[in-house]
Jmol script that loads the backbone (N, CA, C; Angstrom):
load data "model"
ATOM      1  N   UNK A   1      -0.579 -18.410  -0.473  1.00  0.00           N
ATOM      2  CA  UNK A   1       0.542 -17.834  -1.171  1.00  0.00           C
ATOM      3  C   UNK A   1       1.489 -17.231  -0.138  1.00  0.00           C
ATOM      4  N   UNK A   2       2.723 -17.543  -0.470  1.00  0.00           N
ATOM      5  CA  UNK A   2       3.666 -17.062   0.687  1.00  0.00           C
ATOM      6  C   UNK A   2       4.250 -15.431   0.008  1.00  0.00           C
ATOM      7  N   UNK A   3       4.888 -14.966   1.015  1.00  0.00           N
ATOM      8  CA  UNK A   3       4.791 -13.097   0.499  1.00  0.00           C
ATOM      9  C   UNK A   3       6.490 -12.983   1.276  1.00  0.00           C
ATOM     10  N   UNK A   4       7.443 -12.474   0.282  1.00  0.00           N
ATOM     11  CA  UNK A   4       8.826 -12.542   1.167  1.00  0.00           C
ATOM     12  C   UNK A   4       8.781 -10.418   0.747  1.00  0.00           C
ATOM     13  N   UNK A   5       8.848 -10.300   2.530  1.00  0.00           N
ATOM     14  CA  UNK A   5       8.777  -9.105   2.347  1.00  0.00           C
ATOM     15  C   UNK A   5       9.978  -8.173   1.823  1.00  0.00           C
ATOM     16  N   UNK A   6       9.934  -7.114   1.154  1.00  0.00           N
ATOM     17  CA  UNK A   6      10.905  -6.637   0.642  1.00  0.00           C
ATOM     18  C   UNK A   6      11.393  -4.674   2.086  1.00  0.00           C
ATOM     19  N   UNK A   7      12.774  -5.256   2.016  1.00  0.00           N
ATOM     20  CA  UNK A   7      13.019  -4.370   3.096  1.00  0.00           C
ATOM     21  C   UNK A   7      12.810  -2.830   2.437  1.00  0.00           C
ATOM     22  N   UNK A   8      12.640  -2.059   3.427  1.00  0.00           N
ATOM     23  CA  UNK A   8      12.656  -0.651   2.804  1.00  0.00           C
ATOM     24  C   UNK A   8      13.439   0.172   3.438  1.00  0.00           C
ATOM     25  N   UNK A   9      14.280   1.165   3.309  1.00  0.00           N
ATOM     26  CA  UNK A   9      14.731   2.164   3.886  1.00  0.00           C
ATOM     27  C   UNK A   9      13.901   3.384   4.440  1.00  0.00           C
ATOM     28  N   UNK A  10      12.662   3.250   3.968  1.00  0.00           N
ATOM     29  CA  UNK A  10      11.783   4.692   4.427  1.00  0.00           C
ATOM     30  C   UNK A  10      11.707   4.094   5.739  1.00  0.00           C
ATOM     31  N   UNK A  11      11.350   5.750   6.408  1.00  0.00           N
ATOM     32  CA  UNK A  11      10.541   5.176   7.524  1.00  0.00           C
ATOM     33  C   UNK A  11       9.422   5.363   7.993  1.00  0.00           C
ATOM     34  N   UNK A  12       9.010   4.645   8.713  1.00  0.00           N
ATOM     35  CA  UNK A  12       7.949   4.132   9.405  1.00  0.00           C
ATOM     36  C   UNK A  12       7.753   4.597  10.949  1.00  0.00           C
ATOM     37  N   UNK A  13       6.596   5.101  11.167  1.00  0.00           N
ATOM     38  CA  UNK A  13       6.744   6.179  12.439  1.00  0.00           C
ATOM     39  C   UNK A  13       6.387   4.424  13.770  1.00  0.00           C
ATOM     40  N   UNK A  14       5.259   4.149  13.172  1.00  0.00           N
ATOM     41  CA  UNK A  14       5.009   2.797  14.259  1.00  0.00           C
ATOM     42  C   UNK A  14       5.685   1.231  13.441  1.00  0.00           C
ATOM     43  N   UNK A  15       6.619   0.656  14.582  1.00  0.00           N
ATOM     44  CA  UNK A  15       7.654  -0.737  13.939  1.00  0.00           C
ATOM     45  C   UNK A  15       6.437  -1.963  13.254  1.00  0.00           C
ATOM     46  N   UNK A  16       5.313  -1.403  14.002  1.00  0.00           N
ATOM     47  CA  UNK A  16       4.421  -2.622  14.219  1.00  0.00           C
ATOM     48  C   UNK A  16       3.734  -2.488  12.803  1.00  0.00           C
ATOM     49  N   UNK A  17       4.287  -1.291  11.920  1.00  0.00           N
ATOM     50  CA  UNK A  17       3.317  -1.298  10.458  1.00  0.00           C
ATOM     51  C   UNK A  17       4.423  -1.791   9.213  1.00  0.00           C
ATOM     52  N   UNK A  18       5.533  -1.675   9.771  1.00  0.00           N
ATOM     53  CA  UNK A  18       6.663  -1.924   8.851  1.00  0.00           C
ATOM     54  C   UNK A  18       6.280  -2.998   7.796  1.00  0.00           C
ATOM     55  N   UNK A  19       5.767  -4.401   8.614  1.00  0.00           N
ATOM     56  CA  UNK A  19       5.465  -5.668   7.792  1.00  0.00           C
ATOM     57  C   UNK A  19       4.373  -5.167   7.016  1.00  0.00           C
ATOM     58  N   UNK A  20       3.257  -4.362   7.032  1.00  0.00           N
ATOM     59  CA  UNK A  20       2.010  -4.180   6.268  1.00  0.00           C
ATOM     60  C   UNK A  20       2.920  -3.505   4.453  1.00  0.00           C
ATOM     61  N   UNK A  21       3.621  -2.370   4.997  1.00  0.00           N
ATOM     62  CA  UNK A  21       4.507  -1.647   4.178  1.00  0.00           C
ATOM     63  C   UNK A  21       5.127  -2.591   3.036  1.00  0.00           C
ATOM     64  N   UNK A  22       6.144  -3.506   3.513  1.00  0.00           N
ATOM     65  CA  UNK A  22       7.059  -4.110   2.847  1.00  0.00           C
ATOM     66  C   UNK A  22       6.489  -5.084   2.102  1.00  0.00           C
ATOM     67  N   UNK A  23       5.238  -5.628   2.665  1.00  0.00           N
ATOM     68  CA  UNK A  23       4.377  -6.548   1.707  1.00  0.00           C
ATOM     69  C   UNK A  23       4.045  -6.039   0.488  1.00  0.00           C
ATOM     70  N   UNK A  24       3.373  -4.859   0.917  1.00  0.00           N
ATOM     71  CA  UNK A  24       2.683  -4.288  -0.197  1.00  0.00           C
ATOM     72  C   UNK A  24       3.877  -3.684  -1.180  1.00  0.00           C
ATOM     73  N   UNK A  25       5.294  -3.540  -0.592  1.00  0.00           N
ATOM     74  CA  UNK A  25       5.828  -3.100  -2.143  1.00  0.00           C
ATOM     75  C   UNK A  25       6.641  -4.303  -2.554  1.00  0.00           C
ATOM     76  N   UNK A  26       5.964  -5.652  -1.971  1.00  0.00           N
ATOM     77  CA  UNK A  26       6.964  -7.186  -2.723  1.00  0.00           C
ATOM     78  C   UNK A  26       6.236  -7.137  -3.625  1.00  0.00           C
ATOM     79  N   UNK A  27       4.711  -6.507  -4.341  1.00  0.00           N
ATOM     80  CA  UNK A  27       4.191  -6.931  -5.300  1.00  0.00           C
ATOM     81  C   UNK A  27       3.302  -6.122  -5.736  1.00  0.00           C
ATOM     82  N   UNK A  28       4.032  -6.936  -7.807  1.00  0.00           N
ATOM     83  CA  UNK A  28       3.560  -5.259  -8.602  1.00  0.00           C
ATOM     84  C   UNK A  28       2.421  -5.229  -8.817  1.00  0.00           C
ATOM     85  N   UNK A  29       1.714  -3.971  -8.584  1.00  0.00           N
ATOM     86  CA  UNK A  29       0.102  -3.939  -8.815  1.00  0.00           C
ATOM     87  C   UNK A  29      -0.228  -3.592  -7.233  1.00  0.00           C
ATOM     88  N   UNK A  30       0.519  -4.263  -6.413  1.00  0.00           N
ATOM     89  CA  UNK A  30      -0.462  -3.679  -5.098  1.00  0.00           C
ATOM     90  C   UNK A  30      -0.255  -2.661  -4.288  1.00  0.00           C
ATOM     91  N   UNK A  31      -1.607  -2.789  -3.379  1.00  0.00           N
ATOM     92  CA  UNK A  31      -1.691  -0.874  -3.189  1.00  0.00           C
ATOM     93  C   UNK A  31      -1.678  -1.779  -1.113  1.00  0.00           C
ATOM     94  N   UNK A  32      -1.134  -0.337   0.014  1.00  0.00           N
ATOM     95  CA  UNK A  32      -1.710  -0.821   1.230  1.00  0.00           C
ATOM     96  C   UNK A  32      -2.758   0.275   1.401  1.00  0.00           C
ATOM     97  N   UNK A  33      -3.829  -0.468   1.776  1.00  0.00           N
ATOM     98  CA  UNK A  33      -4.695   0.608   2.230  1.00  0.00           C
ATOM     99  C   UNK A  33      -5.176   0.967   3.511  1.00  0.00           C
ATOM    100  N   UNK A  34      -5.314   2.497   3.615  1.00  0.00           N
ATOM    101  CA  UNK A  34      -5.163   2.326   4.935  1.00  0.00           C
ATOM    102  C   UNK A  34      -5.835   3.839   5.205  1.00  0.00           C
ATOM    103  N   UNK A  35      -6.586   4.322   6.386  1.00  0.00           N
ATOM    104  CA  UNK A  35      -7.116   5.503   7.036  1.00  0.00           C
ATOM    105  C   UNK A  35      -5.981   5.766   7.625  1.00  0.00           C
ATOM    106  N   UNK A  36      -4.940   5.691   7.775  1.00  0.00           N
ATOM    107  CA  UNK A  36      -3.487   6.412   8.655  1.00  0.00           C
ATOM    108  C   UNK A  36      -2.241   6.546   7.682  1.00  0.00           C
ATOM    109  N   UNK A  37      -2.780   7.777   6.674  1.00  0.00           N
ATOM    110  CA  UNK A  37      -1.595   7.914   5.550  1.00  0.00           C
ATOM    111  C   UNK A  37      -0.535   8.190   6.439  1.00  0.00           C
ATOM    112  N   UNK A  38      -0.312   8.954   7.722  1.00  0.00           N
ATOM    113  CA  UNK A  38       0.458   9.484   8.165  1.00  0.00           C
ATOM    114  C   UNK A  38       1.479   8.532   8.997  1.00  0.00           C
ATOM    115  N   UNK A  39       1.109   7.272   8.727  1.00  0.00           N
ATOM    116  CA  UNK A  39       1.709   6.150   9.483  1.00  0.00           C
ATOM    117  C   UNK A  39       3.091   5.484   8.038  1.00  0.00           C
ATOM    118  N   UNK A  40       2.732   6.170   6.932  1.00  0.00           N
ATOM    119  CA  UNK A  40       3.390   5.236   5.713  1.00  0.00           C
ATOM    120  C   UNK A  40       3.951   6.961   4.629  1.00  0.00           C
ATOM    121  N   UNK A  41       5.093   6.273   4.236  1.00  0.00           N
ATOM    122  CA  UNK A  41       5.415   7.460   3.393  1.00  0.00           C
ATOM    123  C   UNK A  41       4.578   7.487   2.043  1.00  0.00           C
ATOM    124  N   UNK A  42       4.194   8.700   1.852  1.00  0.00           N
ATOM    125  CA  UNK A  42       3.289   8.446   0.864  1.00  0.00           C
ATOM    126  C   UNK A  42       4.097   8.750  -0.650  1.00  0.00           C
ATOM    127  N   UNK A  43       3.554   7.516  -1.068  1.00  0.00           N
ATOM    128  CA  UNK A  43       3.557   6.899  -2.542  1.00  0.00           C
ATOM    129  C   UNK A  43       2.519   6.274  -3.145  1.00  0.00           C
ATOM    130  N   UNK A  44       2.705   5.973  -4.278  1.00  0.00           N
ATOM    131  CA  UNK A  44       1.578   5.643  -5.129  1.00  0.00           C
ATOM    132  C   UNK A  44       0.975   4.624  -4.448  1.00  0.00           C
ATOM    133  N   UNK A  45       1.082   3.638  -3.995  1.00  0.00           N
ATOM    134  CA  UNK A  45       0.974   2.409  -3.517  1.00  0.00           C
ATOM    135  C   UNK A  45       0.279   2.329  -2.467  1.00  0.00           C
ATOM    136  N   UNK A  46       0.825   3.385  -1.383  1.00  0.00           N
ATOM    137  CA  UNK A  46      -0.499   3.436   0.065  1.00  0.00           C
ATOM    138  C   UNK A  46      -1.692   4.776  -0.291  1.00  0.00           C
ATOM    139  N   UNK A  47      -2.719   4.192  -0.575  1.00  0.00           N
ATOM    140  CA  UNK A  47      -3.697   4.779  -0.643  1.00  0.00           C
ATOM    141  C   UNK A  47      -5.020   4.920   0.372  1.00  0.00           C
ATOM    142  N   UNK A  48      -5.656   6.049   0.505  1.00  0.00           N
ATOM    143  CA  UNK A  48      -6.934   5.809   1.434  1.00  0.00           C
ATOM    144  C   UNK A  48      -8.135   4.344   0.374  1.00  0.00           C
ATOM    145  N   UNK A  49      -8.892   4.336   1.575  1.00  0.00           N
ATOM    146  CA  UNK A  49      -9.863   3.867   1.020  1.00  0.00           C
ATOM    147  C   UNK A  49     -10.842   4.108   0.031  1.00  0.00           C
ATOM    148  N   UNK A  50     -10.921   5.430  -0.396  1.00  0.00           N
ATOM    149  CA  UNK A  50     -11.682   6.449  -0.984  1.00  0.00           C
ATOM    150  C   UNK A  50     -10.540   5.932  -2.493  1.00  0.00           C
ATOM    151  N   UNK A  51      -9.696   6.638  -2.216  1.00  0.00           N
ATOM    152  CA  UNK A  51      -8.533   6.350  -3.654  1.00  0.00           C
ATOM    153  C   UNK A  51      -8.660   5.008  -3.930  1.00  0.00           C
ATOM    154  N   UNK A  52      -8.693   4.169  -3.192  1.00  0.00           N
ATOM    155  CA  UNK A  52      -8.666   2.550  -3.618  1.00  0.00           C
ATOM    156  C   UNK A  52     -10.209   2.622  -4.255  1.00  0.00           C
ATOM    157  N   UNK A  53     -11.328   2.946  -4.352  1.00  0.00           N
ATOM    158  CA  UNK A  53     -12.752   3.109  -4.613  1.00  0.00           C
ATOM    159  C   UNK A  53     -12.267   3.580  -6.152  1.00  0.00           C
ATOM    160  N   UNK A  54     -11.816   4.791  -6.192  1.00  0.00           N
ATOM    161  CA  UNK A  54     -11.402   5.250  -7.718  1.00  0.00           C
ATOM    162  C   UNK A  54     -10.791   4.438  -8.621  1.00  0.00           C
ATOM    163  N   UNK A  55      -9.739   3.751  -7.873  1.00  0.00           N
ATOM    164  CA  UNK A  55      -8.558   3.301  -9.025  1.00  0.00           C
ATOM    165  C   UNK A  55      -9.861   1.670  -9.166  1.00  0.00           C
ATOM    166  N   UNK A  56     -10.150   1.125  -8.518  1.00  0.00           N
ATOM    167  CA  UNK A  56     -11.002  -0.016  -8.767  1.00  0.00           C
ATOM    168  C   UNK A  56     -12.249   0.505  -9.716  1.00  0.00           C
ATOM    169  N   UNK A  57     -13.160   1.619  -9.276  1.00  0.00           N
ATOM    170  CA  UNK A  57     -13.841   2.298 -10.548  1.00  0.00           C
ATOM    171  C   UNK A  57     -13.204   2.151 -11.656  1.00  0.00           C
ATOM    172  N   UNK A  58     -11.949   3.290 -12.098  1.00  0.00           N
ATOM    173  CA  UNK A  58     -11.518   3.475 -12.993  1.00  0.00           C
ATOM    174  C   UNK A  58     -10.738   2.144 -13.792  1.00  0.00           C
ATOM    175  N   UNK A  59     -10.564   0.843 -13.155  1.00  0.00           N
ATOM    176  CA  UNK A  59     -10.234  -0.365 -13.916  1.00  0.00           C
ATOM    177  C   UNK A  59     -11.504  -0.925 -14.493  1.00  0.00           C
ATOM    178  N   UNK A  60     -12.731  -0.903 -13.554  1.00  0.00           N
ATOM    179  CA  UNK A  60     -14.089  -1.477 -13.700  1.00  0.00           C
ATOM    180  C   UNK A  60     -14.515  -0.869 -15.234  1.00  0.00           C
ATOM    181  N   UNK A  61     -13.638   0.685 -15.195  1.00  0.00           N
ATOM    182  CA  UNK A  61     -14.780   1.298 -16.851  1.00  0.00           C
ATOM    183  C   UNK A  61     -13.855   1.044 -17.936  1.00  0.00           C
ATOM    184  N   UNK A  62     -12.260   0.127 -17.489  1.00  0.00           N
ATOM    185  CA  UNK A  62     -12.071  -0.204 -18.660  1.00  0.00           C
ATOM    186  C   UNK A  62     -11.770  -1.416 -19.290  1.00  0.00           C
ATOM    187  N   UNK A  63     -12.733  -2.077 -18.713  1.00  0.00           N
ATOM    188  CA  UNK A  63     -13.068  -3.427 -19.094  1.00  0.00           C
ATOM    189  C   UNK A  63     -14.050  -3.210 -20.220  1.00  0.00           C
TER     190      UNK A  63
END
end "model"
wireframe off; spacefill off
backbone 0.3
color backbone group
């Protein structure tokens, strides 16, 4: 699947994470995950790994 990244105006402390960023807000539903919140402005979307554990729990109990 090809992924056309969507530009952002936030910024981004390292250039080299920009592409991880812009992927993750070309598409709805996805999250970037990542141990370096401090690398991404935080929004709903970049989550730790721990938060990504919850929100996947919390879809799992409502199936």
């Amino acid at each position: 699947m090809n992924v056309e990244p969507v530009p952002s105006d936030d910024e981004i402390p390292d250039p080299k994470d920009v592409v991880f960023y812009e992927v993750a807000l070309s598409k709805d539903d996805a999250f970037l995950v990542t141990g370096n919140l401090k690398h991404f402005p935080r929004k709903p979307i970049v989550v730790t790994p721990a938060e990504m554990m919850k929100i996947l729990d919390n879809l799992n109990k409502q199936l």
